[in-house]
N, C-alpha and C positions, 0 to 999 in steps of 0.2 A: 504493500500500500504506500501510494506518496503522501505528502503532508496535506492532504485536501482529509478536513475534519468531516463536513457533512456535502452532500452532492445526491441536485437532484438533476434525475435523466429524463428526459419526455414524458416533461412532469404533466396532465391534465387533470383538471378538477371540475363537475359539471354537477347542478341540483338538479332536481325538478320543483318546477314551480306551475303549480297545477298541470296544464296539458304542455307545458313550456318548460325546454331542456335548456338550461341556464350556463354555460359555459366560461367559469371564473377563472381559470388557468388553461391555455393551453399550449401544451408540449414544448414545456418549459425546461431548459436546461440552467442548473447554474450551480457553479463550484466554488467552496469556502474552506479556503487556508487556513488549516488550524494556528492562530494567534490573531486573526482577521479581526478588524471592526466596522464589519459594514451597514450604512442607513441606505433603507430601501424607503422609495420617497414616493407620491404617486396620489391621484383624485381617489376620492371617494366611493367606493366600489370597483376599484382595477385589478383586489386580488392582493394585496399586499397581508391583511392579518391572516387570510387565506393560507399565505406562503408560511407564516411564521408558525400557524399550528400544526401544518405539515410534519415542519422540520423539527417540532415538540413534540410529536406524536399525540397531539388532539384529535388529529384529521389525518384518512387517507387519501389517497386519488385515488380519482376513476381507472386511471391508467398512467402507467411509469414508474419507477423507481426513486424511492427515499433512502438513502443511507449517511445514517452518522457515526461515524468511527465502525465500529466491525458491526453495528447492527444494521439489521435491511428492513427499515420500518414498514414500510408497503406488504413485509413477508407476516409482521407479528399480530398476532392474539389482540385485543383488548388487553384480557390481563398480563400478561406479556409487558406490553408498552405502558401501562401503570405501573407496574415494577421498574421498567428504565429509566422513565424518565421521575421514577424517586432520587434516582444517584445523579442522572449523567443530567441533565439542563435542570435552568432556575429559571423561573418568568417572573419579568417586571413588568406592570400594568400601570396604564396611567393612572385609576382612582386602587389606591392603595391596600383593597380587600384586606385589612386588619381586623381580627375580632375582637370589640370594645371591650369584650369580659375579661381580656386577657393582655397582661402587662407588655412591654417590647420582648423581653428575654422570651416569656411561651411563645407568643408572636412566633417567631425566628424559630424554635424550636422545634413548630408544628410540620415539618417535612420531616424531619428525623421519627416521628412515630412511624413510621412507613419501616425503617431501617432497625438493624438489631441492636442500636446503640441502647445502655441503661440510662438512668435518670440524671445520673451526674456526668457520664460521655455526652448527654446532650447538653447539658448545660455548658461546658467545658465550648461544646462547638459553639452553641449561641454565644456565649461571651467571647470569641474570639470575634466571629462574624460583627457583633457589633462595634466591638473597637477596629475592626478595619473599617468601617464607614464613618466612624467618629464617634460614637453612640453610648461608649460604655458604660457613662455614666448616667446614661437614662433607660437601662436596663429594666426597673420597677416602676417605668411612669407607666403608665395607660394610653392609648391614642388618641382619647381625648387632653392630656395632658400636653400632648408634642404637635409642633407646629407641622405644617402641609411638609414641609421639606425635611422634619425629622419622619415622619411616619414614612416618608418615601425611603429613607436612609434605612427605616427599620425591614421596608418591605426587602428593601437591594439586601441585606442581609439575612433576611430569609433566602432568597433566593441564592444566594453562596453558601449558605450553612453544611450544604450537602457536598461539598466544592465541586460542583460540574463542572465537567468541560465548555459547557454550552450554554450562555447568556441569553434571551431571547426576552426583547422590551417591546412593548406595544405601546405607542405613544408615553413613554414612559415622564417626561415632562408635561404632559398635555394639561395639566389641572395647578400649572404652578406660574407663578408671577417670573419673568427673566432673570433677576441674580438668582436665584433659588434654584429655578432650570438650567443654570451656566455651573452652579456649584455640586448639582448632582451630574452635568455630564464628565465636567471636570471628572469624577469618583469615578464614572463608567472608564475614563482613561485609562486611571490610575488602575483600575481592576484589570483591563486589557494588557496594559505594559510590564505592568509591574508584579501581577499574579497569574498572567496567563489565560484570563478569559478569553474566550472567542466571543466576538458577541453578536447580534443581529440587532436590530431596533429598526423599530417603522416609525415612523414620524411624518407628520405633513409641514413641521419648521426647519427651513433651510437651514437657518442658522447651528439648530439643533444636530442637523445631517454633517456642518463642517468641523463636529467634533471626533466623527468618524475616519478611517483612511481612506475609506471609498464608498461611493452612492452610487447605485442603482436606482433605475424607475422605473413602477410598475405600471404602464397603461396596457387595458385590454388584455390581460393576462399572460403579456409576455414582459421582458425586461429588457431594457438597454442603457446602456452605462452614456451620462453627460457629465464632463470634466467640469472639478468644481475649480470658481473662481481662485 
């Protein structure tokens, strides 16, 4: 295998929408260099979250090939790809799915039930996770207690807690004021360069996509690369 982490081959994706066969992706190829940090950019219906729960194992295609590192997603089970994508990717979502009942530390923790880790291996990883996004010291607030741009920080370390290879944001800025958005892409960097994430992220903010090394754009369910300013 060469360093391409996940790769999709003639990739399509099509619903039905009553008597009408809806056509979201099609026969899509595209390859991701494990260390990559790329923004897929793109209107409103072209297929872009489409792409990203593909390659998360949310979603399969109609037809083609999904592979991320040695698994061949398009081949597995439901439970199957529930079990993988407990280890191997983290998703970040623009509104921050935090459960109010539950401090940041559980917060972060709640992927690791999935996993054989005990009650203090979990802990161990959530406090790790939050002190790489800055957080450790608000390990016992609540998310009502933490502002738009900690809870975001908490959810980014949920998302790492498992250390996947594989990053996957969906509008992850989408619900935050510009320095706040600049300070958590800044973090996505640093997670990239400096810990080896791979990441994907879709966003409809340019600015957001120049934090990236390369953008992609989705119209009409295929992709073509436009060189950023």
């Amino acid at each position: 295998m060469n360093d391409t982490l996940a790769e999709l081959t003639s990739v399509s994706r099509s619903y039905q929408k009553g008597k009408e066969r809806v056509e979201v992706l099609h026969e899509l190829d595209l390859g991701i260099p494990a260390g990559d940090f790329l923004a897929i950019m793109g209107p409103s219906g072209s297929g872009k979250t489409t792409l990203l729960n593909l390659l998360g194992g949310l979603d399969k295609p109609s037809a083609g090939t999904v592979r991320v590192g040695d698994a061949v997603l398009s081949d597995m089970s439901n439970s199957q790809l529930s079990r993988w994508r407990a280890t191997h990717v983290g998703f970040i979502f623009q509104f921050y799915n935090l459960l109010p009942i539950l401090n940041a530390q559980k917060n972060v923790e709640l992927p690791l039930l999935l996993t054989s880790f005990n009650r203090a291996e979990r802990a161990k990883r959530a406090a790790i996770a939050l002190d790489i996004v800055g957080l450790k010291e608000r390990a016992k607030h609540y998310p009502r207690e933490l502002s738009g741009g900690q809870e975001q920080r908490v959810a980014i370390a949920r998302a790492i807690v498992s250390d996947p290879t594989l990053l996957l944001c969906d509008e992850p800025t989408g619900d935050l004021d510009r320095s706040t958005a600049d300070e958590i892409l800044r973090l996505l960097q640093i997670l990239n360069s400096e810990h080896g994430k791979t990441i994907v992220m879709v966003t409809h903010d340019a600015q957001a996509a120049d934090y990236a090394k390369r953008t992609l754009h989705c119209d009409k369910g295929k992709l073509e690369r436009r060189e950023q300013a």
